[in-house]
Each structure stands twice: as C-alpha cells, then as structure tokens.
C-alpha positions as CSV (number, residue, x, y, z in Angstrom):
1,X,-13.7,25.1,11.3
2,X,-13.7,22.0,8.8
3,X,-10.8,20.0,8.3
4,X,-9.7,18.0,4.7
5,X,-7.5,15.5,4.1
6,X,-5.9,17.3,0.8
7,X,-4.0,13.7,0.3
8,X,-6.9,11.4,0.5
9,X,-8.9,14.1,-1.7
10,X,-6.1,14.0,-4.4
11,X,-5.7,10.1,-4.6
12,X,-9.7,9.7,-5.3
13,X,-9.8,12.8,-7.8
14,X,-7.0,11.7,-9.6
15,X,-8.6,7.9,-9.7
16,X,-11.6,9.9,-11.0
17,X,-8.8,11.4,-13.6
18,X,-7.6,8.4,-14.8
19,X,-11.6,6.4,-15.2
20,X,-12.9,9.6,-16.9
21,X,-12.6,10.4,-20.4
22,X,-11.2,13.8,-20.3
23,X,-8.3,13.0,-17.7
24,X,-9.4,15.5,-15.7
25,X,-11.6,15.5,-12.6
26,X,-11.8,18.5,-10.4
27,X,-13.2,19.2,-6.4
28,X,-14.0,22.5,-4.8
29,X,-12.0,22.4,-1.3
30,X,-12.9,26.0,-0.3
31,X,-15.2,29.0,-1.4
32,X,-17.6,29.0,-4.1
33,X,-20.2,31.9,-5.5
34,X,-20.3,33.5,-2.0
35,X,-16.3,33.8,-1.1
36,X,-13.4,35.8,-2.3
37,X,-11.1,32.7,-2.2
38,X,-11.5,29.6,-3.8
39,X,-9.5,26.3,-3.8
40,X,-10.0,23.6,-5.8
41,X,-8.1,20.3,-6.2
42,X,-7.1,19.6,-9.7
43,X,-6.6,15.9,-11.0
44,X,-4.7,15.4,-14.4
45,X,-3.9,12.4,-15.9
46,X,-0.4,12.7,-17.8
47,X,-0.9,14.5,-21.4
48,X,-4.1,15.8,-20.3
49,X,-4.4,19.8,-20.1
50,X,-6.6,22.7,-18.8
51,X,-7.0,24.5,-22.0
52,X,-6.2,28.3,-22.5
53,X,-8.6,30.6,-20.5
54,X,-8.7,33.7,-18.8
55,X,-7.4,34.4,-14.8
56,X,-10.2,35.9,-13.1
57,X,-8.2,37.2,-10.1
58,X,-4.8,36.7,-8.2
59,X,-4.3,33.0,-8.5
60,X,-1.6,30.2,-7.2
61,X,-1.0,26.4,-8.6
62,X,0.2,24.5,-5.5
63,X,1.9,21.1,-7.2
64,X,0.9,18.6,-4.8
65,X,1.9,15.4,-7.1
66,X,3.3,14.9,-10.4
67,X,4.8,17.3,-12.8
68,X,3.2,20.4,-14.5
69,X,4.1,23.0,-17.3
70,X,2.2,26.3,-17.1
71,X,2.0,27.8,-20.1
72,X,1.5,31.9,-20.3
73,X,2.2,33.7,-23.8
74,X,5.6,32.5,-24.7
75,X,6.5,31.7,-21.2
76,X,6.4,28.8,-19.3
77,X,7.5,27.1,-16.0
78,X,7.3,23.5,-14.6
79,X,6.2,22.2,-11.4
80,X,7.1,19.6,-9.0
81,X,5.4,18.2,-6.2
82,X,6.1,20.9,-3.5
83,X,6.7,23.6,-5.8
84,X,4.0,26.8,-5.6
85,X,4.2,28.7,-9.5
86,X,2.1,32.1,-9.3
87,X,-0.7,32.4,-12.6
88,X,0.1,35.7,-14.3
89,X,-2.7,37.8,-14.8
90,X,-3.0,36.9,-18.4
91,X,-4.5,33.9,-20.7
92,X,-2.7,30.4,-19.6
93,X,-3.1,27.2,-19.9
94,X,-2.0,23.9,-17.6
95,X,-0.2,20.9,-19.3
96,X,-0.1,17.3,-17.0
97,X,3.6,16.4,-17.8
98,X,2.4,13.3,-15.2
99,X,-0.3,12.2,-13.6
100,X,-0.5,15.1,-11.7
101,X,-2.4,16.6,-8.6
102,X,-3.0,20.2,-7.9
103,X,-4.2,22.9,-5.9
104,X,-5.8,26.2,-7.5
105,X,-6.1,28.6,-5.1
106,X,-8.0,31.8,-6.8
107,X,-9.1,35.3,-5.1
108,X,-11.9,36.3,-7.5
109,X,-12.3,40.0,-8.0
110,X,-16.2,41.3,-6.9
C-alpha cells in the first residue's frame, strides 16, 4: 500500500501551474499504461483550460480547490471545492474559473 498526501501534491502542482507558461501542470497519483484506473491531479491557474478532447472511459473530476466549469456540447456545470461532477461520455473540455486543483479519476476501456 502507498500513501499520498493529495493536499501537499495539489499545493506544489498548482505552484508548478502558476511558474509555467501554459497554467497547467499535471501528476499521475495512480495507474498508468498497465491499470484500468487512473488518477491524476490536475493544477490550473485561473483562465487557463484543458482544451476539447475525447473521454476515453468512465471518468470523474473531483474539485479539490478553486472553481471549475465543465464544458460538454451545450452543457455545462461548475465545481467547487468538494464537489464531484461526472465527465459525460462525449467531447469536453475544463475551464479554471480559479486557480483551481483537481482530481481526474479515469477507468480506461482495454
């Protein structure tokens, strides 16, 4: 078993968010080319986005800090810190309404 600290993890990635020039800065927590699941902690700096692309599986945003808009066709929801907004299985894209920390969690489909 391996144990993270998700909230020391989120203040350095969203430092590296903040230095870098694309406001974004992302960290693999769990899984990778091997796993079903994968989570990843996603830094934003405010006004930064993850562009449209395609979901490659079942996936969740877990809002661990700031505030988000996911955007899905002409839906869209916001997040709060707390707040846990399902990705439909269609093209979408994330908007940093903040400075904003999340958590990706993605089953990929083998």
């Amino acid at each position: 078993m391996e144990k993270r600290s998700l909230t020391a993890l989120a203040r350095e990635e969203l430092q590296k968010a903040l230095a870098g020039s694309s406001g974004r800065s992302a960290h693999t927590v769990f899984g990778g080319h091997t796993h079903t699941l994968r989570q990843t902690l996603v830094a934003l700096r405010s006004g930064s986005e993850l562009a449209e692309h395609e979901s490659s599986g079942d996936a969740t945003v877990h809002v661990l800090q700031g505030r988000v808009k996911l955007n899905a066709g002409d839906d869209s929801w916001e997040g709060l810190a707390g707040d846990l907004l399902t990705i439909p299985p269609m093209r979408h894209s994330l908007d940093a309404l903040t400075d904003a920390v999340v958590l990706l969690t993605v089953s990929q489909q083998r």
